[in-house]
C-alpha positions as CSV (number, residue, x, y, z in Angstrom):
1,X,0.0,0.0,0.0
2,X,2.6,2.4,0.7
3,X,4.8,1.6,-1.9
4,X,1.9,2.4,-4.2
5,X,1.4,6.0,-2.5
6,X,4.6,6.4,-3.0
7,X,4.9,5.5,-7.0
8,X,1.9,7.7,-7.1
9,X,3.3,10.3,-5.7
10,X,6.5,10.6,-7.2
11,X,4.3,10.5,-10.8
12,X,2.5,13.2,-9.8
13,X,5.3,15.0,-8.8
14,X,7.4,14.1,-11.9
15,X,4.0,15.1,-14.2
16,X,3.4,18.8,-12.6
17,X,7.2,19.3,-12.6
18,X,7.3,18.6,-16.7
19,X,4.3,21.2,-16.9
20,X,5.9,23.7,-14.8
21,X,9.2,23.4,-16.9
22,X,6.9,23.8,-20.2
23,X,5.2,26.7,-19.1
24,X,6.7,30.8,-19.2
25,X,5.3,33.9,-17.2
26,X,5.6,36.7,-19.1
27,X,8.0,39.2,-19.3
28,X,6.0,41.8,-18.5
29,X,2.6,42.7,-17.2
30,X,1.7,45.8,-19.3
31,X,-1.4,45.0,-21.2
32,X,-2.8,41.9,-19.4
33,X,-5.7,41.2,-17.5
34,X,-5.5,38.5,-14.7
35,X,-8.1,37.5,-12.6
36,X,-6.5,35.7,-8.8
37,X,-9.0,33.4,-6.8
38,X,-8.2,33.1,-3.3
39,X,-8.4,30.1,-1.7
40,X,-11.6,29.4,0.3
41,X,-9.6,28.5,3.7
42,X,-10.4,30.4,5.9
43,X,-7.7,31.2,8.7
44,X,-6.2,34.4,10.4
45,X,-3.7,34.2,8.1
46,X,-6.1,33.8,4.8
47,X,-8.4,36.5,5.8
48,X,-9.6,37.3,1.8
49,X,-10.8,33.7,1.7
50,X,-12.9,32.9,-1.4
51,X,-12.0,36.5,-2.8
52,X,-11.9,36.8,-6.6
53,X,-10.0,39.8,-7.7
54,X,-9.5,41.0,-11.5
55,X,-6.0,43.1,-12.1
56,X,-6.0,45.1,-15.0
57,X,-2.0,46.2,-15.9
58,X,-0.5,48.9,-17.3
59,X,3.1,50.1,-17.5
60,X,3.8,50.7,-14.1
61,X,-0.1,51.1,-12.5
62,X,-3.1,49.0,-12.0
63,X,-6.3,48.6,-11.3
64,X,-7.8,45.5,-9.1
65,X,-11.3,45.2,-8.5
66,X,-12.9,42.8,-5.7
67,X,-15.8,40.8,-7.8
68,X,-17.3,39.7,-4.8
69,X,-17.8,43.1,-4.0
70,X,-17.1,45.6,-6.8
71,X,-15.0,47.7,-4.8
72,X,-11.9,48.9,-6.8
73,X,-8.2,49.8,-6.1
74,X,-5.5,51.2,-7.6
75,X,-1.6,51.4,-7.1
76,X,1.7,51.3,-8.4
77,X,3.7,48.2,-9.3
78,X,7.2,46.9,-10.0
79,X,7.3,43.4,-11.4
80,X,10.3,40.7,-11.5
81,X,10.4,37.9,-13.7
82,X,13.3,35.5,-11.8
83,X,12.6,32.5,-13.7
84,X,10.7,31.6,-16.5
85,X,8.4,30.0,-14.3
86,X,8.4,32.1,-11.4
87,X,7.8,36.1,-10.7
88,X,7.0,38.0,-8.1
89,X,5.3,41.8,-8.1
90,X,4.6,44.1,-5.4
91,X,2.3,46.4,-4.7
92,X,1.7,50.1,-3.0
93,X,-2.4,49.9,-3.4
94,X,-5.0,52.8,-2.5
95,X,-8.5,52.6,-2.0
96,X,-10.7,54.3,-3.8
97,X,-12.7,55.6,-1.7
98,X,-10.6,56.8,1.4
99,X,-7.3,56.8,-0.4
100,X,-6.2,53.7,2.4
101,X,-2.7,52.4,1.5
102,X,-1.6,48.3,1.3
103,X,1.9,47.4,0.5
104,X,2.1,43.2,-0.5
105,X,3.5,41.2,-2.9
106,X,2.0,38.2,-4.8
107,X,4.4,35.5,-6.0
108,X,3.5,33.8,-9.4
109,X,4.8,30.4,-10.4
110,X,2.7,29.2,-13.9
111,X,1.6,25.5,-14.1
112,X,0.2,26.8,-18.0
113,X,1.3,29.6,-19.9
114,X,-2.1,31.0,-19.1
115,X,-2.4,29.7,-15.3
116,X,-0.8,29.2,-12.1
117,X,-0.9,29.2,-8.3
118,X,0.2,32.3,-6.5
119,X,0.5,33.2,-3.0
120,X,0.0,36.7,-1.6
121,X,1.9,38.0,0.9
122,X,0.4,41.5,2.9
123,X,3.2,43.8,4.1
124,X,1.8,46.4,5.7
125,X,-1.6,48.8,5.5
126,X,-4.6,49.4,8.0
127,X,-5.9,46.9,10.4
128,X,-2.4,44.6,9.6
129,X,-0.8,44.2,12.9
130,X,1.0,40.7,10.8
131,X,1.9,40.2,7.8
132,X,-0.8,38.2,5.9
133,X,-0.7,35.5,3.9
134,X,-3.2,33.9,1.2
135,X,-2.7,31.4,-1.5
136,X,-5.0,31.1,-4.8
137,X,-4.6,30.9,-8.8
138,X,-4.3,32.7,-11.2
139,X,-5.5,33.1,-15.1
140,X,-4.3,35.6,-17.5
141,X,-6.5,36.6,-20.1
């Protein structure tokens, strides 16, 4: 039985490591639209649970809008690209509506060209005493 788990395990392992070789982030985010689900685990640490967010990029701004709840965001951006499989871009966000700032970064690694997991990590803003932490996907359109 174990031996089984194991083979099983190592194939899946081999499988998503093939894809993740085959796959390439782009080089840059100007133009693209990418819409993040969070994951629906809830825990201090994964407070946007179930959140779907759409980012809309331009050169070195954005614009993110909660879907769940239509409220919008802006900010700047940098992005890095430190494999072809993995990036990382990071974020000084304000709110709309009473200019409230964020600083976070979300780390991308693709599993398609298209798609991916990423992880957010919250740096700093209002009502963070921690750092926060959520995981999700990712599609870019």
């Amino acid at each position: 039985m174990i031996s089984r788990l194991v083979i099983m395990l190592i194939l899946m392992i081999n499988f998503f490591y093939e894809r993740a070789l085959a796959c390439e982030l782009p080089s840059s985010l100007a133009g693209k639209k990418i819409i993040f689900s969070i994951s629906n685990y809830y825990t201090p640490n994964n407070p946007m649970a179930g959140t779907l967010l759409l980012s809309e990029f331009k050169a070195k701004t954005y614009q993110l809008v909660v879907l769940d709840t239509d409220t919008s965001y802006s900010g700047a951006y940098s992005y890095q690209k430190i494999t072809p499989n993995f990036a990382r871009f990071t974020v000084i966000e304000r709110q709309n509506v009473d200019m409230t700032s964020y600083r976070y970064s979300k780390t991308l690694t693709c599993q398609t060209d298209r798609m991916g997991f990423v992880i957010f990590k919250f740096i700093g803003g209002v009502d963070l005493d921690a750092p926060h932490h959520d995981i999700g996907t990712y599609f870019i359109q």
